[in-house]
N, C-alpha and C positions, 0 to 999 in steps of 0.2 A: 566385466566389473571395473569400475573406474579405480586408476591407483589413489591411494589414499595420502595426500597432501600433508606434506613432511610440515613441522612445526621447529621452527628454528627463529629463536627471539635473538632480537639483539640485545649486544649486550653479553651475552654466555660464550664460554670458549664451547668451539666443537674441535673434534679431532675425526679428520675427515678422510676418509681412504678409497681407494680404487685400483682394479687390477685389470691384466688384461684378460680375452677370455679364453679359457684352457689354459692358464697361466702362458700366452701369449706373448710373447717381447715386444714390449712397447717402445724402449729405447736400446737399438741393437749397434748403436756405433756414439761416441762423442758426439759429433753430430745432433743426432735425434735428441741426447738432452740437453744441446745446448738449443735446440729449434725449441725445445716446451719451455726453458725456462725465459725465451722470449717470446712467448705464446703467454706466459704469465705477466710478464711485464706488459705486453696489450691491451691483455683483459684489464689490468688493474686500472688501465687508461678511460675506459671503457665504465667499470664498475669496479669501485673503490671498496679495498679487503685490508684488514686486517691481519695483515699473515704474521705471524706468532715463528713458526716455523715450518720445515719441512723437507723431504729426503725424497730422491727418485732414483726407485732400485730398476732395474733389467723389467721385471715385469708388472710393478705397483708403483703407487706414491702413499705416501702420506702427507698431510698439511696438518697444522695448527692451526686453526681461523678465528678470530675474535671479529666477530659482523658489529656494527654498529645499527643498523636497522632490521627489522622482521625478515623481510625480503631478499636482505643482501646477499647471504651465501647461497641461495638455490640461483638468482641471480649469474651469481660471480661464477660457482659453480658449474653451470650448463652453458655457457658462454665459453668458458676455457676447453670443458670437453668438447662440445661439437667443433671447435675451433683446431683441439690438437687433431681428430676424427679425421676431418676435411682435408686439414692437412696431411698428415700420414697416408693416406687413401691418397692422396691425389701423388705423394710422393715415390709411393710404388706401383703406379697404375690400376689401381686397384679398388676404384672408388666404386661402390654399391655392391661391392662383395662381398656380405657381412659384417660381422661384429666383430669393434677392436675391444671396449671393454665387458667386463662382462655384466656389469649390468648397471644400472647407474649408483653413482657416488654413494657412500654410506657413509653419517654421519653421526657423532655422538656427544653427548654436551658431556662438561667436565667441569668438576666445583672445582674456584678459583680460588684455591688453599694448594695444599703439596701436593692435592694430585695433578695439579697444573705442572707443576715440576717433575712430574713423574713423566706425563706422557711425553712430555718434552723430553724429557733424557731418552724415553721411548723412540723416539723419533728419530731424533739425531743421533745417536748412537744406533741407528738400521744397522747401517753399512759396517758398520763394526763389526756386528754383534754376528752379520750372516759372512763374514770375515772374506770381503770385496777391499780392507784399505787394514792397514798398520795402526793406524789410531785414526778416531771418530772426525778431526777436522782433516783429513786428507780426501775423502769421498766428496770431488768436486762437486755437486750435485745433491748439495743440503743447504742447511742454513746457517750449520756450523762453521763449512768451511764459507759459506758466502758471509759473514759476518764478522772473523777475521783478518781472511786468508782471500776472502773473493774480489770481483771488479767493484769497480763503482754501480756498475748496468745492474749486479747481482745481489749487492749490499740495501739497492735502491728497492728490493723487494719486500725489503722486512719491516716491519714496524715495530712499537716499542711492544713491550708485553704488562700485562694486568697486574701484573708481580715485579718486584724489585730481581736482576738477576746477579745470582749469586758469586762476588770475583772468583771463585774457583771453578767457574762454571764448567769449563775446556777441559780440568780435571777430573770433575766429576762426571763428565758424558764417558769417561777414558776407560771408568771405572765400572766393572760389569755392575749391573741392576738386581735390586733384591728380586729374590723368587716370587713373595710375597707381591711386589708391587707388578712382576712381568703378569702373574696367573690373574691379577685385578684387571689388566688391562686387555689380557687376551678372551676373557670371561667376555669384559664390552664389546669386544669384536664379532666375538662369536654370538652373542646373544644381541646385540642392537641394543645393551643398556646402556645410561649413565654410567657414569664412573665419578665417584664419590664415597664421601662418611654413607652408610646405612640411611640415616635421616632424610640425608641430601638424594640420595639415587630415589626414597620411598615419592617425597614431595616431587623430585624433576619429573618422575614416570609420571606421574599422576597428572601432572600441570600437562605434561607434554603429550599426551595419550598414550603414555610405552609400558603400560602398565603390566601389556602381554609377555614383559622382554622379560620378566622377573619371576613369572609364574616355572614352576620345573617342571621339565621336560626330557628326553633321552638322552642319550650319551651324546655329550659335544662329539660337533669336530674339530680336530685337533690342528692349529698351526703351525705351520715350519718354520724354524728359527727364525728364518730372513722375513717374515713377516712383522 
């Protein structure tokens, strides 16, 4: 049965993830993420993204992506993975040996109110939070640190965001995240919904076909912090 063709408008933020499989090391030395974050700067050469933000842990990423066309994040998307793939494979000798992720990219739209600020803090505070660095802008290998603290190569990745950002921003990533807003956004993970007001999640599912993500079902599984 054929996969069923993801709906990703432009225009909406998605907050986008990937891991590797078996919880897999995708980046096992500096090195490896400084090779993807210039495997990002290619793609973007290639196929033009709005990247919002973004963090790459030992075995996952996360992005922020605001797409400006229909097509552009699956686009943008599969061009960077089979890109890092190719590469990785070829840099351990190990090409056509199976699967580095586990399965492809999952992506979630996010109403551009505070929960845009949420998953953003979500993001950039990863590495904090699964306590890899001392504070949220030292984890060379976000958006955080690439947007104050990073190269020119690294800063050249980000674009502006849909939102005004806030001058305490740095402080406020520093600063642990409500309960309230971590269980919102690990719900969307685990479930493939929206994340939004009630309203907002009821109309996106609907428009988007994720109508199925909202219906209840058995006992989640459960995330680990560094996620």
């Amino acid at each position: 049965m054929p996969r069923k063709a993801r709906v990703t408008p432009g225009g909406m933020v998605f907050h986008v993830l990937n891991r590797g499989v078996g919880r897999r090391q995708l980046f096992e030395t500096e090195a490896d993420y400084d090779a993807f974050e210039s495997i990002i700067g290619e793609t973007l050469d290639k196929c033009p993204m709005r990247i919002c933000g973004y963090c790459l842990m030992p075995n996952h990423w996360h992005f922020v992506l605001w797409p400006e066309g229909d097509e552009d994040l699956g686009l943008f998307m599969q061009r960077l993975s089979v890109t890092h793939v190719t590469r990785w494979q070829k840099h351990r000798n190990v090409v056509g040996e199976g699967h580095l992720y586990q399965a492809r990219f999952k992506s979630f739209p996010v109403e551009t109110e505070d929960y845009f600020y949420q998953v953003m803090l979500y993001v950039e505070r990863n590495a904090l939070r699964a306590n890899l660095c001392q504070r949220a802008e030292d984890w060379r290998w976000g958006s955080l640190h690439a947007r104050i603290l990073g190269t020119p190569e690294q800063n050249a990745l980000l674009s502006d965001w849909p939102l005004s950002r806030p001058h305490q921003w740095k402080d406020d990533v520093n600063r642990p995240q409500l309960d309230k807003e971590l269980n919102a956004i690990r719900q969307s993970l685990v479930r493939g919904q929206p994340l939004g007001s009630p309203a907002w999640i009821q109309s996106r599912a609907r428009d988007l076909c994720l109508e199925s993500t909202l219906r209840p079902r058995g006992r989640p599984r459960k995330l680990a912090a560094e996620d």
